[in-house]
Z-matrix of the N, CA and C atoms (Angstrom, degrees):
N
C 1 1.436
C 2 1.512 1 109.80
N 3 1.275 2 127.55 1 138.68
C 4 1.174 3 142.84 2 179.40
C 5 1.792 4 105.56 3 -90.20
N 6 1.295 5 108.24 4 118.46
C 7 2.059 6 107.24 5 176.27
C 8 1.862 7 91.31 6 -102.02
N 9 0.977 8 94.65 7 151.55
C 10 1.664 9 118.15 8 177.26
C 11 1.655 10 97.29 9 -129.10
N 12 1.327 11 119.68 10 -176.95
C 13 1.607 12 128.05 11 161.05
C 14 1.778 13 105.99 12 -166.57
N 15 0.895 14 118.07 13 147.07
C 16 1.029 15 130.16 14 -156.49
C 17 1.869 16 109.18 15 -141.99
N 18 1.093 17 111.35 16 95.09
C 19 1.345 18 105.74 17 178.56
C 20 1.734 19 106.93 18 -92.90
N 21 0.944 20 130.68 19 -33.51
C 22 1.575 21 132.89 20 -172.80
C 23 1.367 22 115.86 21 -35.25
N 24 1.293 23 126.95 22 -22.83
C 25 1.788 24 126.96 23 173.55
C 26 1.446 25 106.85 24 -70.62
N 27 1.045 26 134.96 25 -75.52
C 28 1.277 27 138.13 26 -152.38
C 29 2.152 28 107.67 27 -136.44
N 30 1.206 29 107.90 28 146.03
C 31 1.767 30 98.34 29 -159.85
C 32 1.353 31 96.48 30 -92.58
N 33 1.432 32 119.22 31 11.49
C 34 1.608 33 126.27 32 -170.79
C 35 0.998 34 118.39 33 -116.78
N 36 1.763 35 107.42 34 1.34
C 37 1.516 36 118.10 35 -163.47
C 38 1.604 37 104.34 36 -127.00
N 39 1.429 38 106.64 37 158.94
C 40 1.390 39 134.15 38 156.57
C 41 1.250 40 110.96 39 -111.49
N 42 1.563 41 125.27 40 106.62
C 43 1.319 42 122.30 41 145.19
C 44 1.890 43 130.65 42 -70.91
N 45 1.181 44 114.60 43 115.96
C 46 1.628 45 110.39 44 179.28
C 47 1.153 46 93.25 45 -81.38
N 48 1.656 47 126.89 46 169.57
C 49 1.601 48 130.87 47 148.74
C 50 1.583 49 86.89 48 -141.54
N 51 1.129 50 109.20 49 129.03
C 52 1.752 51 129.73 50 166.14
C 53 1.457 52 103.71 51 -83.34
N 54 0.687 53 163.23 52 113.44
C 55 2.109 54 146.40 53 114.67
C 56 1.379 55 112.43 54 -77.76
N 57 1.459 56 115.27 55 172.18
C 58 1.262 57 129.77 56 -177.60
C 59 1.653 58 101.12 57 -108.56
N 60 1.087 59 115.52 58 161.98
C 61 1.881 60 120.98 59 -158.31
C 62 1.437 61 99.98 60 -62.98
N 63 2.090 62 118.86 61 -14.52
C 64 1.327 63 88.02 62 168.89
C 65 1.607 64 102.82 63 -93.37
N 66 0.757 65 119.21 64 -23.73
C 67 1.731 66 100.13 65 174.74
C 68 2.078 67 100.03 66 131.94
N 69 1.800 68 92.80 67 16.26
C 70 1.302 69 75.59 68 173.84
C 71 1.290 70 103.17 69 -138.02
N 72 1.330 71 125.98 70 -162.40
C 73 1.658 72 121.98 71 -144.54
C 74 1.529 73 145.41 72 74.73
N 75 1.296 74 104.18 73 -8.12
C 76 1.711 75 145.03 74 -164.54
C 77 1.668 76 81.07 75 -17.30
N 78 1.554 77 118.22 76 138.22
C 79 1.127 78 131.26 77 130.28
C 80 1.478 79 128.43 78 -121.10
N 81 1.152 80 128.45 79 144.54
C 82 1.526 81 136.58 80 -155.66
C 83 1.728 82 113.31 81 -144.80
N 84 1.157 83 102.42 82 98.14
C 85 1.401 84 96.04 83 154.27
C 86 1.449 85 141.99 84 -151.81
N 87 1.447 86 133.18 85 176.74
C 88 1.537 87 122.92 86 -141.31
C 89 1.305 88 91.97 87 -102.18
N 90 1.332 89 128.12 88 127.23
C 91 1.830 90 119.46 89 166.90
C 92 1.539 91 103.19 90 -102.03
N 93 1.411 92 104.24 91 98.06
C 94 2.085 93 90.11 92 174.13
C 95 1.151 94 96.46 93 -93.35
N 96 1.647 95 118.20 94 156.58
C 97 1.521 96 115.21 95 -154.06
C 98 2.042 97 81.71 96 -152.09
N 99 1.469 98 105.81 97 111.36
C 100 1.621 99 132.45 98 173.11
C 101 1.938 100 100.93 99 44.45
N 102 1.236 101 117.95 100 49.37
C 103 1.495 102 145.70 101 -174.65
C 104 1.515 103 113.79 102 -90.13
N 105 1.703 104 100.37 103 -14.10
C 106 1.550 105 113.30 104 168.43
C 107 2.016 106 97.55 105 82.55
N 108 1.292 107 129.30 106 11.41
C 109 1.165 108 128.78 107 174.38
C 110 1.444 109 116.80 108 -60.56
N 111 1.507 110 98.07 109 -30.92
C 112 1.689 111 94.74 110 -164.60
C 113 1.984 112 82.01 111 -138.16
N 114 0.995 113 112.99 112 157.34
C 115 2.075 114 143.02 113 -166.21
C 116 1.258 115 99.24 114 -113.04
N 117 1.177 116 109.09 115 131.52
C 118 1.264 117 127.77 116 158.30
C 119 1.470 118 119.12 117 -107.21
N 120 1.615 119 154.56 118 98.45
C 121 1.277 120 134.30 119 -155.51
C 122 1.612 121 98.39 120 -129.97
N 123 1.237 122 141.43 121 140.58
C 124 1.376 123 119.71 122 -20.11
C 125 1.621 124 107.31 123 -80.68
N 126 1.178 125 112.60 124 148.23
C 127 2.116 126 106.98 125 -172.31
C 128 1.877 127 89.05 126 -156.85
N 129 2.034 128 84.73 127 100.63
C 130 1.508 129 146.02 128 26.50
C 131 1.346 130 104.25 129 -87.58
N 132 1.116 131 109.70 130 171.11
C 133 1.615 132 107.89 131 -174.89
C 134 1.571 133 107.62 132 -145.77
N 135 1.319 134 137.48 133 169.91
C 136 1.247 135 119.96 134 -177.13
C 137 1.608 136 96.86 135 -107.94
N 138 1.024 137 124.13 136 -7.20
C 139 1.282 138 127.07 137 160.99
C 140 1.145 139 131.74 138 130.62
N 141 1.642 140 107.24 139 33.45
C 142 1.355 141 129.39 140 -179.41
C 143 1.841 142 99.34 141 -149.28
N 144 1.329 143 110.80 142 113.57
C 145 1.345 144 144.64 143 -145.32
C 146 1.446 145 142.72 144 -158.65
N 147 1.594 146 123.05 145 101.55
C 148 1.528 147 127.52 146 -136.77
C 149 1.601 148 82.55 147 -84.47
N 150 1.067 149 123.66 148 158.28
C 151 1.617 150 129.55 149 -169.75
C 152 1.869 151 81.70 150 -131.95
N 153 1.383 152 123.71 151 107.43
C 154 1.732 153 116.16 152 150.48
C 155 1.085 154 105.15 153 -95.20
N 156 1.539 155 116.33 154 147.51
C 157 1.692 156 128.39 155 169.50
C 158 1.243 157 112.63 156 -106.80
N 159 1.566 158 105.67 157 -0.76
C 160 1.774 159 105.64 158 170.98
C 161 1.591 160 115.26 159 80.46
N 162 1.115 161 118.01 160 -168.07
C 163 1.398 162 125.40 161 -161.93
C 164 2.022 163 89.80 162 -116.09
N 165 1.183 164 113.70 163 12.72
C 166 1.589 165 100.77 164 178.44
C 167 1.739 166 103.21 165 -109.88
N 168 1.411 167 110.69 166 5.26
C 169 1.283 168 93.68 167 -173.91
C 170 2.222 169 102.67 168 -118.77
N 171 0.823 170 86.49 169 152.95
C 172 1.448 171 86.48 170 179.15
C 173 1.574 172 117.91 171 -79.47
N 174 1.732 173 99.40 172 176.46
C 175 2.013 174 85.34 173 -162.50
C 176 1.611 175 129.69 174 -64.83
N 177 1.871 176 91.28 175 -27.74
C 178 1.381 177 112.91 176 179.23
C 179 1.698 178 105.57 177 -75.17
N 180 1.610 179 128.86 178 142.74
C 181 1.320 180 126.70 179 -172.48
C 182 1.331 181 115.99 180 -158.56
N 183 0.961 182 164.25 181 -162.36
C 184 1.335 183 164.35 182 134.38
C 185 1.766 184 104.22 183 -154.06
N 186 1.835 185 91.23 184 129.59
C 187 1.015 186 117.74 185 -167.32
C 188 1.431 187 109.60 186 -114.94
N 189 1.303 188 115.44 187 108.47
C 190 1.403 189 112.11 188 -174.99
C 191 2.064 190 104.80 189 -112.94
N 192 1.218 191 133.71 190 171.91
C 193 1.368 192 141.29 191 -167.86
C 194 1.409 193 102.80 192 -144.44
N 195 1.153 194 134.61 193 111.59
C 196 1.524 195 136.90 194 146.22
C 197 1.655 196 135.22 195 -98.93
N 198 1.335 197 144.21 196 148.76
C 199 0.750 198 154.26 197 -32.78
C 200 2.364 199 81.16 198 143.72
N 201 1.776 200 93.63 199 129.96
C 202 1.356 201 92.46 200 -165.48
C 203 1.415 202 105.92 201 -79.11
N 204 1.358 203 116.65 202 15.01
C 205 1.587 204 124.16 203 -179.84
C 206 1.785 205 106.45 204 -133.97
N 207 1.518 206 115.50 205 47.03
C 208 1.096 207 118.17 206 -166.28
C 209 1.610 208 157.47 207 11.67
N 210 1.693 209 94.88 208 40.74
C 211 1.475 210 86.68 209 164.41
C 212 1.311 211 104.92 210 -122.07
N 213 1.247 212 112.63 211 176.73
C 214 1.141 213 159.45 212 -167.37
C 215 1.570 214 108.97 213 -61.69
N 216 1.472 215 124.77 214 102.20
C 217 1.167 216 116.95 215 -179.68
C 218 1.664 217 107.01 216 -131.32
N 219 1.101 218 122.39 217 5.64
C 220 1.518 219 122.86 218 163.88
C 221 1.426 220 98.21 219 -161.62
N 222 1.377 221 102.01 220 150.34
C 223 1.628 222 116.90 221 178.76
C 224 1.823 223 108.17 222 -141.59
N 225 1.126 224 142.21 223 119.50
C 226 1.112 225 119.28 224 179.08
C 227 1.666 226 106.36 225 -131.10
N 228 1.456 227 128.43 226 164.67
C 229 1.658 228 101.79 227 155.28
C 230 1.348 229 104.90 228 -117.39
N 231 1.475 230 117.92 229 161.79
C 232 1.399 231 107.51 230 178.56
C 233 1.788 232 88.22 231 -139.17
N 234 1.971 233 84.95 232 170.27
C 235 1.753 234 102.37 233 -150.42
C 236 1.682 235 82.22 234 -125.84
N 237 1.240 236 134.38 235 132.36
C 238 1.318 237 118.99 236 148.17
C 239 1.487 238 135.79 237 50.62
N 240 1.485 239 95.23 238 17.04
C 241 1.494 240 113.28 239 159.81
C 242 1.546 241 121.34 240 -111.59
N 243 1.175 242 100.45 241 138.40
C 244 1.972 243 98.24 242 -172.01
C 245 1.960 244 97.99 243 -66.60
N 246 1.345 245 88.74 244 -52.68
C 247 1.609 246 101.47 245 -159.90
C 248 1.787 247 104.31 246 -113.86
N 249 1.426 248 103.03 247 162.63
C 250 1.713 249 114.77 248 173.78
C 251 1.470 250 108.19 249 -139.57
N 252 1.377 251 110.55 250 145.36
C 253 1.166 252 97.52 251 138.62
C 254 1.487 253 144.39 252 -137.09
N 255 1.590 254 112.97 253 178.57
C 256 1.459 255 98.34 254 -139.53
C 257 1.037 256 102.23 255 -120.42
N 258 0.969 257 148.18 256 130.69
C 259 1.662 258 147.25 257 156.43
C 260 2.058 259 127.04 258 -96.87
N 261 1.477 260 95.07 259 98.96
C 262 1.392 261 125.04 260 171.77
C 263 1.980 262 104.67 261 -69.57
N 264 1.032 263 105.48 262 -4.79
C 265 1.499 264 99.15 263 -147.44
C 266 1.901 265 115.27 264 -59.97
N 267 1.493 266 90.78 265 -7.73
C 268 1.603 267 98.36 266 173.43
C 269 1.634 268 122.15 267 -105.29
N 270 1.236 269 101.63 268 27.07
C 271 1.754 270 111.38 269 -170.97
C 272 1.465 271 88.92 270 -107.55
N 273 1.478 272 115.34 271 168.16
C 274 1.052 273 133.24 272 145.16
C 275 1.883 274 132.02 273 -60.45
N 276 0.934 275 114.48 274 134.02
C 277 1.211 276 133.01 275 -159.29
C 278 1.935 277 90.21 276 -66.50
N 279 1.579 278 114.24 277 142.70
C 280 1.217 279 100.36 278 -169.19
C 281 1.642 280 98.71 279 169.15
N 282 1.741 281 126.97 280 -153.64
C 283 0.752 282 134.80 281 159.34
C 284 1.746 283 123.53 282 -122.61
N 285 1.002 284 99.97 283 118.00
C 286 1.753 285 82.95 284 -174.50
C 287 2.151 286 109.86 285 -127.51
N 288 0.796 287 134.66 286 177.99
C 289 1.327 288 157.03 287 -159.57
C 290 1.788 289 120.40 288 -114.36
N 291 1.283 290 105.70 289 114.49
C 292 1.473 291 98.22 290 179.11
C 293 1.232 292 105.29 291 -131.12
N 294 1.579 293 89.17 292 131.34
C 295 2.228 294 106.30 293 171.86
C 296 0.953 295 132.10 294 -105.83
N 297 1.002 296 137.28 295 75.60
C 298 1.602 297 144.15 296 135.93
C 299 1.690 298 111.09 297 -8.35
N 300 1.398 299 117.11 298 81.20
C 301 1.381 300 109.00 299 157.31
C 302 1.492 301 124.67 300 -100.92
N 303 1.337 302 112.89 301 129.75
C 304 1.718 303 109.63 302 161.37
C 305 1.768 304 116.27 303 -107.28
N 306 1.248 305 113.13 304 163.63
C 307 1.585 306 101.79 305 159.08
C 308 1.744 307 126.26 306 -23.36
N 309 0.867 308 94.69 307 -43.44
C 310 2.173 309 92.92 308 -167.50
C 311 1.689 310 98.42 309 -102.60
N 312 1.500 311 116.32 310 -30.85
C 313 1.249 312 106.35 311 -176.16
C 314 1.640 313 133.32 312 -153.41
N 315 1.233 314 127.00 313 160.52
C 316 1.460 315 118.15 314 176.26
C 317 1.448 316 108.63 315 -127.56
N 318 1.540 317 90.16 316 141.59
C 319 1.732 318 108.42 317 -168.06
C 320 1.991 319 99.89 318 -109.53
N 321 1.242 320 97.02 319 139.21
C 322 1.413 321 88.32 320 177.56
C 323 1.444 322 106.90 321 -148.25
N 324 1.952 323 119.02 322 134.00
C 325 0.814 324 123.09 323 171.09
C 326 1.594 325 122.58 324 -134.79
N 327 1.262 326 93.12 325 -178.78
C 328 2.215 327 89.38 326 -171.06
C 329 1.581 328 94.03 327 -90.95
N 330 1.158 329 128.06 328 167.33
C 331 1.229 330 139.54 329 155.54
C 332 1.774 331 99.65 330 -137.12
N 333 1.823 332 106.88 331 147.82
C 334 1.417 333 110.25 332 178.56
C 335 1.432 334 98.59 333 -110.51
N 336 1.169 335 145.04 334 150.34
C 337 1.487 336 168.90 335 144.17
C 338 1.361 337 117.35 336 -75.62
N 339 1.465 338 122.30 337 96.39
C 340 1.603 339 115.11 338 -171.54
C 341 1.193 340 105.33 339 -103.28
């Protein structure tokens, strides 16, 4: 697979494009990275925390949570809800990472754990 990147759309974004060596299969998508797309409320938080994805993301989503040594400590999908909320309240206090993926794009922000 061939990676490209493309910053010229948006100054907050990473565009990927995937193809296959002939040049077809194209996959594409937007990484906005702390662009204010998606809320974190209250952030720091003690570990109970409304996650909005805003009016730019569509209803279908998957919400995954990591961990400042990258794994995986919540995964959820959601249907037709703008917002969730989330409860960290049994993790260790720290910094961790939240993804908002839809079809066209992924939103990513920090959350603090006090």
């Amino acid at each position: 697979m061939n990676n490209t990147q493309d910053t010229t759309r948006n100054p907050d974004a990473v565009a990927l494009q995937d193809s296959d060596s002939h040049g077809k299969n194209t996959i594409e998508k937007e990484i906005l990275i702390g662009n204010g797309a998606i809320s974190i409320t209250p952030n720091p938080s003690t570990g109970i925390f409304t996650l909005d994805a805003g009016k730019q993301t569509p209803d279908t989503k998957q919400i995954t949570i990591y961990n400042a040594y990258g794994e995986r400590i919540y995964s959820a999908s959601v249907i037709g809800h703008r917002s969730s909320v989330i409860d960290l309240s049994s993790h260790s206090k720290g910094i961790y990472f939240v993804k908002v993926q839809t079809a066209e794009k992924v939103f990513t922000e920090k959350i603090i754990l006090q």
